[in-house]
C-alpha positions in Angstrom: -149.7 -72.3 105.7 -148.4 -72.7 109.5 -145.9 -70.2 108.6 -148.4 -67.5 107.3 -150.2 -68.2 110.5 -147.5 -67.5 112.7 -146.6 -64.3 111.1 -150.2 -62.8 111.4 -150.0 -63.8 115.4 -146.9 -62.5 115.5 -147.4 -59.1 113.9 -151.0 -58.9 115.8 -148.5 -59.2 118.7 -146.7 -56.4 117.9 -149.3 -53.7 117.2 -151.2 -54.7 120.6 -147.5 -54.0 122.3 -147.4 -50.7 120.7 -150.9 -50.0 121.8 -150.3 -51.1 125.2 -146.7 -49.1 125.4 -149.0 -45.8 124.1 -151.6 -46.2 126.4 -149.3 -46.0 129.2 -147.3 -43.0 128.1 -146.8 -40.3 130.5 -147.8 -36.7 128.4 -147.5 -34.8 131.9 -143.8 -35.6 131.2 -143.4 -34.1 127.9 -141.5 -30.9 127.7 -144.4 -28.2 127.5 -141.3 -25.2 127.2 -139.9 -26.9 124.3 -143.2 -26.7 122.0 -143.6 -23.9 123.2 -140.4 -22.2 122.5 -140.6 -23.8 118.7 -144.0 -22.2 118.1 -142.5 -18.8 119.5 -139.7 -19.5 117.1 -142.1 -20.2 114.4 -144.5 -17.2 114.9 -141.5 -15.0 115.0 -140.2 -16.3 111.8 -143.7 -16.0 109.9 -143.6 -12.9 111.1 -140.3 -11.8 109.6 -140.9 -13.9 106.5 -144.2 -11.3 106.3 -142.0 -8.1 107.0 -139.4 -9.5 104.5 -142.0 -9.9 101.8 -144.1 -7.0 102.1 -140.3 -4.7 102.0 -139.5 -7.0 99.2 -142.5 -6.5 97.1 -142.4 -2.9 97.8 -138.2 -2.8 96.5 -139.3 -4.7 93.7 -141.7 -2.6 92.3 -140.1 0.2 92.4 -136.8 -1.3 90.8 -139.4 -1.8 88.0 -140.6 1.4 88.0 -136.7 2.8 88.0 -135.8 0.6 85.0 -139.1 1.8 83.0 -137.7 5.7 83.1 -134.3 4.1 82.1 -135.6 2.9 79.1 -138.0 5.3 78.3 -135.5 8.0 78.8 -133.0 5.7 76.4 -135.7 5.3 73.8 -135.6 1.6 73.5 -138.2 -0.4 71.7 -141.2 -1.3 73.6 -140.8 -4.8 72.7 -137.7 -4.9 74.9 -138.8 -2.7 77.5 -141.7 -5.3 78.1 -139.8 -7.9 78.4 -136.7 -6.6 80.5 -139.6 -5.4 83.0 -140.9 -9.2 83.0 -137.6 -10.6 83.5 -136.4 -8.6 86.2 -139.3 -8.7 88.0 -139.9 -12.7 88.1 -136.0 -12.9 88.4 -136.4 -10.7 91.7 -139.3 -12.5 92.8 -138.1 -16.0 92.4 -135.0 -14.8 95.2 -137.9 -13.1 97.7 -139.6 -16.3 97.2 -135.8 -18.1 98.3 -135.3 -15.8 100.9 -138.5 -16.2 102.9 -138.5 -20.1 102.5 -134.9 -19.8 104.2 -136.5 -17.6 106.7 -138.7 -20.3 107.6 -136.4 -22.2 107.9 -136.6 -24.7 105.3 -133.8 -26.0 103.2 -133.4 -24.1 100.4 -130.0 -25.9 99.1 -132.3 -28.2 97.0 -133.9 -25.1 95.1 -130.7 -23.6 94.4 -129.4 -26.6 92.9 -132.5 -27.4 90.8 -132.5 -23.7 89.8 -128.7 -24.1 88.8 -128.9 -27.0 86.9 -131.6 -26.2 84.8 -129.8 -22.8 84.5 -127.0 -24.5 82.9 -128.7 -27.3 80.3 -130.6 -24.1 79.4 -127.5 -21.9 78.6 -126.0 -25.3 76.9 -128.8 -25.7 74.5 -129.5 -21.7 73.9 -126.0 -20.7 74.2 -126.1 -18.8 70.2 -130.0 -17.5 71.2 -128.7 -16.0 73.9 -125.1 -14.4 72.4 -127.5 -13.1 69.7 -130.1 -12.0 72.4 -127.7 -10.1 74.8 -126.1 -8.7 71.9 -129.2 -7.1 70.7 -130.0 -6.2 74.3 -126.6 -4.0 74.5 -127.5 -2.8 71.0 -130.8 -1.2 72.1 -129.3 0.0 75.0 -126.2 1.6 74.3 -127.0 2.6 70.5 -123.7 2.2 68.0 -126.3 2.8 65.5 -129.7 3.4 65.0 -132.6 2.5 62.3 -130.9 4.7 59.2 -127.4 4.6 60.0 -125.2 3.7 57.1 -123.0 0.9 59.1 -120.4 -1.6 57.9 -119.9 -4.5 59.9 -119.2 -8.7 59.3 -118.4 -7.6 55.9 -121.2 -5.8 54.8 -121.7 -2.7 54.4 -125.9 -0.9 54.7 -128.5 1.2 55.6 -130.3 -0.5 59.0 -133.7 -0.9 59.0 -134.6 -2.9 61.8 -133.1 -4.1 65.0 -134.5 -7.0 66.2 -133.8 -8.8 69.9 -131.6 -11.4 67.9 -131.2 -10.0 64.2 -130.1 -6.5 62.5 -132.1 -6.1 59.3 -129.5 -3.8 56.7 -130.1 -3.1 53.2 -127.5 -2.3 50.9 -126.7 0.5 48.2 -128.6 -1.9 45.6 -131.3 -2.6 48.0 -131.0 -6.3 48.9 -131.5 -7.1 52.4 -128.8 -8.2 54.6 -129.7 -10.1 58.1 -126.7 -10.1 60.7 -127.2 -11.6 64.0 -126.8 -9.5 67.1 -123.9 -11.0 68.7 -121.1 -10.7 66.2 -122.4 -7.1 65.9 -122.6 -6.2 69.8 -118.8 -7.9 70.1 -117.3 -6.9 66.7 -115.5 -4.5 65.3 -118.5 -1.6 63.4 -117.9 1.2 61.3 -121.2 3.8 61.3 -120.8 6.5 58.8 -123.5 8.8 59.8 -123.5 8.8 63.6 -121.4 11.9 63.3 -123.2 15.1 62.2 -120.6 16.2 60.1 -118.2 14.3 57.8 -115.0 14.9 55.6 -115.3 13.9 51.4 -111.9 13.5 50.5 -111.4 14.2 46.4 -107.8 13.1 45.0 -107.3 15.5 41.7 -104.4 14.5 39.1 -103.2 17.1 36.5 -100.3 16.7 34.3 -96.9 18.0 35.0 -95.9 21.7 34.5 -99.4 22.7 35.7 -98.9 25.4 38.0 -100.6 24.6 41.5 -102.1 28.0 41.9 -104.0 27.5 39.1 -105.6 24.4 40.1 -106.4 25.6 43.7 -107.9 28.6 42.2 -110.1 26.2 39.8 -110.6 24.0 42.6 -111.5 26.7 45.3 -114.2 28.0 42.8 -116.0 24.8 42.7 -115.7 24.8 46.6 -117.5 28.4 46.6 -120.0 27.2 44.6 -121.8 24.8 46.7 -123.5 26.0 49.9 -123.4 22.4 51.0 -119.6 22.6 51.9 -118.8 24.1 55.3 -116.4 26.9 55.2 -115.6 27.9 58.8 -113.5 27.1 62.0 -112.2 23.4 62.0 -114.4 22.7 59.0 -112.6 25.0 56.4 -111.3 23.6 53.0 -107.8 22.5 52.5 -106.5 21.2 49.1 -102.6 20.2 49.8 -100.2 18.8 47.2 -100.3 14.8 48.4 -98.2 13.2 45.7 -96.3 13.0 42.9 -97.1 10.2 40.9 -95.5 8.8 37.7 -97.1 10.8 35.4 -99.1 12.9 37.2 -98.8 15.5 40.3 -102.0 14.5 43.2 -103.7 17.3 45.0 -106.5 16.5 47.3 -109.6 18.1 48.5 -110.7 17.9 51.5 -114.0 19.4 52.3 -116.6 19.0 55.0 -120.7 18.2 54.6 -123.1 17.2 56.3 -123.0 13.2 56.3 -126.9 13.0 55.2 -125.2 15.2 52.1 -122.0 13.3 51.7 -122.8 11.1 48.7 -124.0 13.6 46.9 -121.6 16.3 47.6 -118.7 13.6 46.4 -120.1 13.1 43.4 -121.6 16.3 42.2 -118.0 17.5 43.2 -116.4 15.3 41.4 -117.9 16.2 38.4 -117.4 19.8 38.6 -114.0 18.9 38.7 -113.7 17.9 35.9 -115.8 20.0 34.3 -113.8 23.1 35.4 -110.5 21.5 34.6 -111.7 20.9 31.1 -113.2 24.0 31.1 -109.5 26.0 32.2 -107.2 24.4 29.8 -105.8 21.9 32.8 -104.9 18.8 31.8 -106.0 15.8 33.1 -103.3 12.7 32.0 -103.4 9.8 31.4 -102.0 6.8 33.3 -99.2 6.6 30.6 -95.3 5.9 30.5 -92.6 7.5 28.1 -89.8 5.6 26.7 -86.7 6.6 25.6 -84.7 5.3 22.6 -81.3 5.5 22.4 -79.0 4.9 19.4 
């Protein structure tokens, strides 16, 4: 108890000291210049911080505005429009928002690194989202295919019918759905079969041997006339070349151009006639067959 009691006096002491030590301070000897040069400095840099952001807010928007044609121009999806728009512009804010805080000058070393690290546990825990969802950014954006584009890709081959920010939908020739994430597709190796307007339908014929090659080009050349769906002209004119000769059977192949939306059915409907005509003009068609000799 006597020690408590000393304490109290003791720290009663010490406050009236301060008091005493306060009361006679001299403020007539305070450096007036100096606050007054800090709230010069301060006014000045509220004032720039106000410059900064009103020039900021006014590059800002119309970066948003610039990156809205882009996309418009570029056709992409709405859904990703939207939210590119919302990223860049809270990405561009959050660094105004840095800048004039530095401007004010207060520490902004403690942001960054608060930014940065959640940054990084966020890329850590997302890190297949985000492959999947920067692959079907570049997708929208630079187009290797489109919704209806016969593709084969990750071993798969299909008609797309949706691209999705992390997913490609495809369906295949007997119409079961194939999913594909974005990422293998943005980075991989892709074959598209109907992004060119035009494509060649390549038709290996086999006839026996002793059939004269004029005869089958004549045959052949008559289906080729036949079909308005073949192109004719320039680059895209037919050629049916002697490719082979097999063991029991001499290869010519046609090669003829269609449009790719017609290529299926050209090939097939082609490769019918074929054989039709060749039936038709006494050409043989062999068989996969091998002749052996017996010797006495």
């Amino acid at each position: 108890m006597e020690g408590n009691s000393i304490d109290t006096v003791n720290s009663i002491g010490t406050g009236r000291d301060i008091i005493s030590e306060l009361s006679n301070l001299d403020f007539s000897k305070i450096a007036w210049s100096d606050v007054i040069g800090y709230v010069t400095q301060f006014g000045k840099n509220v004032l720039l911080a106000i410059v900064v952001f009103i020039i900021g807010r006014f590059i800002i928007k119309y970066t948003i505005k610039a990156l809205r044609k882009v996309t418009q121009k570029r056709n992409v999806e709405a859904s990703l429009t939207s939210f590119l728009n919302s990223l860049v512009s809270i990405s561009l804010n959050v660094l105004l928002a840095i800048i004039i805080i530095g401007i004010l000058g207060i520490d902004t070393s403690s942001f960054l690194a608060v930014f940065a690290s959640a940054g990084i546990a966020i890329g850590m825990a997302l890190s297949g989202t985000l492959q999947n969802f920067a692959g079907g950014v570049l997708i929208l954006l630079l187009k290797p295919y489109k919704v209806g584009d016969f593709i084969e890709a990750q071993g798969f081959a299909g008609t797309v019918r949706e691209i999705q920010i992390f997913n490609t939908v495809m369906a295949t020739l007997d119409n079961q759905t194939i999913i594909i994430p974005n990422g293998p597709l943005a980075t991989g190796s892709l074959k598209n079969s109907t992004k060119a307007p035009t494509r060649r339908v390549d038709i290996d014929v086999e006839v026996a041997y002793g059939t004269d090659p004029d005869a089958v080009r004549q045959v052949l050349m008559g289906i080729i006339d036949g079909d308005e769906r073949i192109m004719r002209s320039g680059v895209f004119a037919p050629y049916i070349p002697m490719t082979n000769m097999g063991k029991s059977s001499i290869i010519f192949q046609m090669r003829i151009w269609a449009k790719a939306a017609d290529f299926w059915d050209v090939k097939f409907d082609t490769t019918e006639k074929i054989y039709r005509e060749l039936v038709k003009a006494g050409i043989e068609i062999p068989f996969q067959q091998m002749d052996i000799h017996i010797k006495k």
